[in-house]
N, C-alpha and C positions, 0 to 999 in steps of 0.2 A: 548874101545881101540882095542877091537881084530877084531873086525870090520872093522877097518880103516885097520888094517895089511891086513887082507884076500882081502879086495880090490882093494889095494894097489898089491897084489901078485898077482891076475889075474887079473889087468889091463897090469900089467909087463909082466905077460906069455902070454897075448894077443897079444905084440908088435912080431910074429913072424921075422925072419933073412928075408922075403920078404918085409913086411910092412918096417921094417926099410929101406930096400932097398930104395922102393918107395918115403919114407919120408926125406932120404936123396936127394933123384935126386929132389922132391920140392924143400930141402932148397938149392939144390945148382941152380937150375933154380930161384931161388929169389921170387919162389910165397911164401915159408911157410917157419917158423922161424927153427929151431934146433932142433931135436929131443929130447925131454929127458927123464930120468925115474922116475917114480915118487918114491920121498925120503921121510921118513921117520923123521915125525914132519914139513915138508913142505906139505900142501896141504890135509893135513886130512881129511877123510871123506866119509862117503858112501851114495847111491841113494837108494831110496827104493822106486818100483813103484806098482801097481793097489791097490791103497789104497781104501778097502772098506770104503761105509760112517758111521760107527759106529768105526773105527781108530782114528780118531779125538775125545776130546770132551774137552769140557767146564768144568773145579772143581769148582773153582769160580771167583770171577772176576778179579782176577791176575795169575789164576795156571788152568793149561790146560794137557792133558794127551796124548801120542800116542802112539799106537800100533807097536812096532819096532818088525820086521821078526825074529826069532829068540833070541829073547830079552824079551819080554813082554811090560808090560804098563811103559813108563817112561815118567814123569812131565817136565814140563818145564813152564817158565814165558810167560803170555800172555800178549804181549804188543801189538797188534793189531787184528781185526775181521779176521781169517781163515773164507772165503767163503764157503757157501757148493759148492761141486765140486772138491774136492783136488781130485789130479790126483797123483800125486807123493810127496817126502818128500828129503830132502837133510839135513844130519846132520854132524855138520861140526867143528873142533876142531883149534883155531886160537892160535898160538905161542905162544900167554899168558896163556894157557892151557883151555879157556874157550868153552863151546860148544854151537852150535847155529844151530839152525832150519830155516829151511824155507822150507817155502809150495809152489808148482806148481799149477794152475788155469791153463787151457788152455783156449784162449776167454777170453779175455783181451780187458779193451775199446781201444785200441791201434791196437789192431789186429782187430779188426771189422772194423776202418776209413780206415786200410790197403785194408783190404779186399772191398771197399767198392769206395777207389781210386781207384785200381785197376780195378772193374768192369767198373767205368766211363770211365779210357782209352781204356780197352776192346771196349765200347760201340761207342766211337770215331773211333776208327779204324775202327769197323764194319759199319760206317757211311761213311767215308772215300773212303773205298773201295763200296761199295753201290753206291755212287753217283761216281764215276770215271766209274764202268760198264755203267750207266746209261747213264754218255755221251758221253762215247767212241760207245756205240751201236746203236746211235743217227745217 
């Protein structure tokens, strides 16, 4: 719980009197919503990133363990394969008081087709302009 408070307080002291500036001339140009601050039992939670690969692990085949920054090892229910590769961790406490995990992968089958349409428009393009030199030089 004290976790969530200390993150919660500097994400807060992060929002310097400029950024809010900024954040308001967004909302009032209509690109981005309302600024707000983050309270207390809404939104619980903190990030924890460069998770070495021995952070994670396996107890048995329902109960799993992680290495929290300042915390130690704390358990939690394993209801799905954590990949090797965990990049980050998000621990997170929802209204009903319950808390929940979830693990970050970067390289995702989703990110690879992206990556992968994207080079065939690349590729298009590059073809495009290719043959328009080709006949205009003609």
């Amino acid at each position: 719980m004290g976790h969530c408070a200390h993150a919660r307080f500097v994400s807060n002291l992060g929002k310097m009197p400029r950024l809010v500036d900024q954040a308001m001339a967004n909302f009032f140009a209509g690109t981005h919503r309302r600024p707000r601050w983050r309270k207390a039992g809404h939104d619980e939670g903190f990030r924890a990133a460069h998770v070495k690969p021995g952070d994670v692990r396996r107890l048995s085949r329902k109960t799993g363990e992680v290495r929290v920054p300042k915390v130690g090892w704390v358990r939690f229910r394993w209801s799905r394969q954590v990949p090797d590769g965990v990049k980050s961790f998000r621990v997170t406490r929802d209204r009903a008081g319950g808390w929940h995990i979830t693990f970050a992968v970067m390289g995702s089958c989703r990110r690879g087709k992206v990556k992968a349409a994207m080079a065939k428009l690349k590729a298009r393009e590059t073809d495009y302009r290719t043959d328009w030199c080709e006949k205009r030089s003609w």
